[in-house]
Structure formats: structure tokens, C-alpha cells
ZAPADO-445326 format. One record per residue (C-alpha): x, y, z; residue in three letters. Coordinates in steps of 0.05 Angstrom, whole numbers, plus 5000, padded with zeros to 4 digits. Layout:
XYZALA/...
This chain:
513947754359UNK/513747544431UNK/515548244453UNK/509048524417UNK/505348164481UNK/508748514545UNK/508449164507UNK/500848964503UNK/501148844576UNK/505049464595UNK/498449834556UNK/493449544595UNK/496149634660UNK/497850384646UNK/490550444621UNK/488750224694UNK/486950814740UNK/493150604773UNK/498450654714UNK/504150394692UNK/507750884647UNK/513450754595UNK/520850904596UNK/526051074545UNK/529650554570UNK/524549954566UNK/525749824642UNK/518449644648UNK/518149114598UNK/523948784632UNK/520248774690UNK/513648394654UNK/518847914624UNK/521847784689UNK/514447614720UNK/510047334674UNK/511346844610UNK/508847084536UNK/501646624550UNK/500946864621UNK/501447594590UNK/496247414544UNK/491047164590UNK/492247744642UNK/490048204589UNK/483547874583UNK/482147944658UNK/477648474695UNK/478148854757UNK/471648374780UNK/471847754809UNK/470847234761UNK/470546414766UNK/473646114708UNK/467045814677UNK/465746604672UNK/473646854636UNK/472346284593UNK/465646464571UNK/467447174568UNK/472347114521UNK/472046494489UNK/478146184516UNK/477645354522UNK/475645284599UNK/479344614598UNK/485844834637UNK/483645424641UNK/482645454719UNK/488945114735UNK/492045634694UNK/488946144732UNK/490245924801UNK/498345804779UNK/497946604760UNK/494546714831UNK/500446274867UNK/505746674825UNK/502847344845UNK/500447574771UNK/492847534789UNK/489247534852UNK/486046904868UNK/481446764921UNK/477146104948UNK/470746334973UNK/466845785004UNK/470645244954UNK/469245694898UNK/475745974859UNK/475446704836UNK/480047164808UNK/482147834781UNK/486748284746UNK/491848694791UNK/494749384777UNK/501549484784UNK/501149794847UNK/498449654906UNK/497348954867UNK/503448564826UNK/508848774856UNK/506848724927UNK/504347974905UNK/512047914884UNK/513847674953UNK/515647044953UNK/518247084886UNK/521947684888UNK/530647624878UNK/536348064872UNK/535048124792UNK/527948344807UNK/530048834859UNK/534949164818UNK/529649254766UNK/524949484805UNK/529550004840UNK/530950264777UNK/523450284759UNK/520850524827UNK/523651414822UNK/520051354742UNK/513650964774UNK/512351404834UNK/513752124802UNK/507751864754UNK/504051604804UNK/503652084867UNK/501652674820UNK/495552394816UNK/489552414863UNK/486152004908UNK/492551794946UNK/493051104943UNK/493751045021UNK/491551405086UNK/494451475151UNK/491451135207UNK/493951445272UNK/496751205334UNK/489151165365UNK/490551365437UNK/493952025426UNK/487852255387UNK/485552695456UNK/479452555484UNK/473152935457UNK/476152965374UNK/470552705324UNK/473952015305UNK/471351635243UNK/470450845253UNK/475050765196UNK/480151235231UNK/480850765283UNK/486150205274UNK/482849745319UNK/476249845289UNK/480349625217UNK/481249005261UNK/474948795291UNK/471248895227UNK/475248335189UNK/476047575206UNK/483147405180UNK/489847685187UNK/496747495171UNK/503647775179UNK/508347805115UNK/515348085105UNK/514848745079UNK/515748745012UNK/520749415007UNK/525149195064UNK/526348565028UNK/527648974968UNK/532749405001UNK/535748885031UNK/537048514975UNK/540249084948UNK/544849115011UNK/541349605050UNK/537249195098UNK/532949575151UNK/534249465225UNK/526649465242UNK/523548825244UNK/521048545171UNK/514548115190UNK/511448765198UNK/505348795138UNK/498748575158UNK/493948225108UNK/486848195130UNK/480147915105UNK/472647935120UNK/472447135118UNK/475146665164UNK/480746275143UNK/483146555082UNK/489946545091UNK/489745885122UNK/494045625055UNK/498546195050UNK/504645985029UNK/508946515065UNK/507346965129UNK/504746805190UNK/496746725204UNK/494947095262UNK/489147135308UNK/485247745317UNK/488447885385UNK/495547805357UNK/493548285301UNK/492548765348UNK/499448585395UNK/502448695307UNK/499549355316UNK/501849545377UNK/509449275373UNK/509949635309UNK/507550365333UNK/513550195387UNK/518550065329UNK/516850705300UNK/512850465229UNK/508150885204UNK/500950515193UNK/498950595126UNK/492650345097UNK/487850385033UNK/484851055022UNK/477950775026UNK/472750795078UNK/471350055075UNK/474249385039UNK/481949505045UNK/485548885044UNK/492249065082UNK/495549575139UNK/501749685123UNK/507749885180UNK/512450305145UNK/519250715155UNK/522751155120UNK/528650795097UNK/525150295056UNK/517150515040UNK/517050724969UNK/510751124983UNK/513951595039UNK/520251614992UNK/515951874950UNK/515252565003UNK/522352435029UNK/527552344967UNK/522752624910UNK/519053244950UNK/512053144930UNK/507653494973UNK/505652955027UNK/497953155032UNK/497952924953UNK/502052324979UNK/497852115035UNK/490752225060UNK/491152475133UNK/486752685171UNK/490553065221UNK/497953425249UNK/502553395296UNK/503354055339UNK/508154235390UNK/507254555459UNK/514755065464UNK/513155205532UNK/513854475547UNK/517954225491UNK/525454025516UNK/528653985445UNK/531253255469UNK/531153165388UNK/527452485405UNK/522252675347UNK/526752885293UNK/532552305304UNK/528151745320UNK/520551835307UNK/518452225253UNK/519151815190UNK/518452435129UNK/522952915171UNK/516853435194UNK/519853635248UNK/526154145251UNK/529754505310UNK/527455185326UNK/531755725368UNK/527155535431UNK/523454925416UNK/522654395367UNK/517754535311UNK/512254125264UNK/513554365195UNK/504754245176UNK/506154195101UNK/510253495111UNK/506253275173UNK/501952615158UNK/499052505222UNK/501851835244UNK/501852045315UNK/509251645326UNK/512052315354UNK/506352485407UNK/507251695437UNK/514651815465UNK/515252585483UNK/518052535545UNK/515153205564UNK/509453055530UNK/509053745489UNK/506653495425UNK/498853245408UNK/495253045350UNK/490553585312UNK/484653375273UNK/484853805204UNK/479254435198UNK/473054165161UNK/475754435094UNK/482954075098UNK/479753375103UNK/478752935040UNK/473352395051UNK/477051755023UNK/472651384970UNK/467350945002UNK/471250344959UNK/475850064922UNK/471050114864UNK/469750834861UNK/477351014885UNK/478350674815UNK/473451104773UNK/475951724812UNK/482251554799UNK/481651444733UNK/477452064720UNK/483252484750UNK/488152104695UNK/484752104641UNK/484251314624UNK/477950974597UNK/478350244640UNK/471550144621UNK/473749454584UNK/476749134644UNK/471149284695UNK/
């Protein structure tokens, strides 16, 4: 009888634009089990994709408000809802799957979870990246975009900075996966960067490391020297996170690397990598050390950009040592505008799969 309520749950969040689909093998259910109880199940399926205080869920749905916000916040602590204090007011919301509960897994996550989700994670993603918008975009390395290209302010990494007030550094969540699974990266881990358009909101956080807006920016930099690939939401305004990823551990690039789907479905990019052969040295630099979904491949005189892998990152142009390669903004027609939010990247989303979310709005 208990099981009828994760099953329940594995509906709803596959009825988000995001999914969640079902396996032969029930590895998905496991997975619920492992992260919420049968009641915490049953109140994240009366959740929206709104913020909501608790006064409001209980009204809403009739549900007893005595308890019910301490309830709530204990899901936002354990990573099931997203909870957030504006101004001493508690809100919260219901999370996809992805980018959402298992991200918020962090601080919970252990060698049982990881081998679960590894298993889940190939079955998740094929789903998943076959569907449009992308769920992230590339922000290049902003100064090798050459002087004179049209750059859009949400383009810019440092304008992704100044616009928000609070930042902090967590452990990526896939190197800790990996490593937990005896693979661990030789990057650094502290590498994801949380941010927020109020002051202090991560002041509480009970992992990571709040930053100032200066050392968000010193993040940014260190990272494009480490060779991680800054991913963000594929929205024009209100993403939450930058993400710093390589390709040993990031399930979305794994996603172009180990399971071949086309990386423009992948990722939103705005532009390519191109190489100059009459200054190109074939040092191999770009294809051993930089390039993170292996777009670049020896030619007979010079290295070359294969364009159909290329995501723009801009990690190969920053240490050619005979500086032959530059950044190339796409033709007019090759450029998808990313959703203006994270509300209408849900109804196009959802559109493109097919799913009525209307309830959980």
C-alpha cells in the first residue's frame, strides 16, 4: 500500500515539463524511497511550481496548517522542496527531478544513493536531452569573445554576477557522485556557484561556502583556468546557479560525450570554436587538456574544430599558445533565443513533451 505513493510521485514528476520516466526495472522508485518517506511523498504531490507560504498549501488543499510549516521547511533542509526566507517570510515549492532534487541531494547524498543514481542517470538523460529547450546554456570565457561581436548582457558571465546579490560555492554534486563510486575527479570540487537576487540568502546554508561578489568572480576565473566548462540555465533572466563542469563527471556533457546526442540539442550556445592552420602548431594542447566533449581532432596539417560537437565554452581559445583558435558567434539563423524565464522554459518545455502541468502551476 505504501508503494502506491512513490509510484504517485514518480507520476507527477514525469508529468513535469522536466520528466521523470519509468523503468522496467523500478530503479526510479528506489530512488523516491531512498529520498523521501511515504508522508513526505504525499505532501510533495500537493505542491506547485509557485512559491507558496504554508498558510497558502494549507488552504489550498485543505491540509491542517498546524505542523504544517515545520513540515515543510524539514523537506526544504532535506532537499525534497525548495524553501526560501524572504524578508522572514517562509516560502516554498515543488522541484523537478532535474535541475531540482537531485542537485538538492548534496549534503545527503551516499554511496547507496550514488549507485542508484548511476544506474538511473544513462535511462534519465536519453529521455531527457531529446527534448527541447536545453536545460542549460553555455556562457563563454568572456574575453576571447573578439572585440566588435554583438554580446548579449546575459552572455556575459560577469554580468550573471553583478545582477545578483548572493553567491555561494558548493561541491559539485557529480564529482561527489563519481567519487563515491571510486572515480573521483582531479579538478577541484568547490567548484558550483549558487547565486541569488537578495542579500544574504545563503547566510544559513548548511554546506558550501558564502562568497562575496568579488570572490564569485575570482570562482569564475580559477575555474576557466582548471578547464570547467560554465554552464548555466537556458534562460535570459532568473537562473539560480553557474555551474563549472568537466567531462569526466557532468552528466549533462556525458550526455554529448558517452551517449552521442547532438550537442546543439544538449546545450544552447551561442557560438564555435575555429582554428587558424596557418598558425595552428598541433601542440594537441586543445584536444588532451581543454576541450571537454572532444570537438577537436588532429588534421594532416593542423588541428581541427569538428562544429557539430563545438559548444562554445571558449576553454580552447584561452591557452593556444600560438593563439590560432577564436570564438565565432553563430549566423542569425543558428541562434536559439533562450526563454525569457524559468516560467515559460517550463510551458515550452512542456509543449515540446506533451505533458499537461497545468495542476501544479
Amino acid at each position: 500500500m505504501a508503494d502506491e505513493i512513490y509510484y504517485k510521485l514518480a507520476k507527477v514528476l514525469d508529468t513535469l515539463p522536466n520528466g521523470f520516466p519509468a523503468t522496467q526495472s523500478g530503479i526510479e522508485i528506489k530512488i523516491l524511497k531512498w529520498i523521501f518517506t511515504p508522508e513526505q511523498a504525499d505532501l510533495f504531490c500537493d505542491m506547485r511550481l509557485t512559491f507558496e507560504t504554508a498558510p497558502q498549501v494549507a488552504e489550498r488543499t485543505g491540509r491542517p496548517l498546524d505542523g504544517l510549516e515545520k513540515q515543510l521547511k524539514a523537506m526544504g533542509r532535506a532537499g525534497q522542496l525548495f524553501a526560501i526566507d524572504f524578508g522572514g517570510v517562509m516560502v516554498f515549492k515543488m522541484l523537478p527531478w532535474v535541475f531540482g532534487i537531485y542537485e538538492f541531494q548534496l549534503g545527503r547524498m551516499d554511496k547507496e544513493f550514488a549507485e542508484l543514481c548511476e544506474e538511473y542517470g544513462p535511462i534519465y538523460r536519453k529521455q531527457f536531452f531529446s527534448q527541447t529547450p536545453s536545460l542549460m546554456r553555455t556562457v563563454p570565457i568572456e574575453k576571447e569573445i573578439s572585440a566588435g561581436q554583438e554580446v548579449l548582457s546575459y552572455e556575459r558571465v560577469s554580468n550573471i554576477i553583478e545582477q545578483n546579490q548572493s553567491f555561494l560555492a558548493n561541491d559539485c554534486i557529480c564529482k561527489k557522485e563519481k567519487a563515491l563510486l571510486g572515480h573521483p575527479c582531479d579538478r577541484p570540487v568547490q567548484v558550483c556557484l549558487a547565486i541569488a537576487p537578495v542579500p544574504g540568502v545563503f547566510d544559513k546554508s548548511p554546506q558550501g561556502k558564502v562568497l562575496t561578489k568579488q570572490e564569485a568572480h575570482d570562482l569564475i576565473k580559477k575555474t576557466e583556468e582548471w578547464g570547467l566548462v560554465h554552464l548555466t540555465s537556458n534562460v535570459q533572466g532568473g537562473g539560480f546557479y553557474i555551474c563549472n563542469c568537466c567531462k569526466c563527471c557532468c552528466g549533462v556533457l556525458d550526455a554529448i560525450n558517452q551517449l552521442g546526442i547532438p550537442a546543439s540539442v544538449v546545450i544552447n550556445s551561442n557560438y564555435y570554436a575555429e582554428i587558424d592552420p596557418e598558425k595552428c602548431i598541433q601542440c594537441g594542447k586543445c584536444i588532451d587538456e581543454r576541450c571537454q566533449v572532444r570537438a577537436i581532432e588532429e588534421g594532416e596539417d593542423a588541428s581541427r574544430v569538428i562544429r557539430e560537437r563545438c559548444i562554445g565554452c571558449g576553454l580552447c581559445v584561452m591557452t593556444c599558445p600560438g593563439e590560432a583558435i577564436r570564438l565565432v558567434r553563430k549566423e542569425c539563423d543558428q541562434i536559439t533565443a533562450p526563454p525569457v524565464n524559468e516560467d515559460t522554459w517550463f510551458e515550452q518545455r512542456g509543449l515540446m513533451r506533451g505533458v499537461d502541468f497545468s495542476r501544479y502551476k
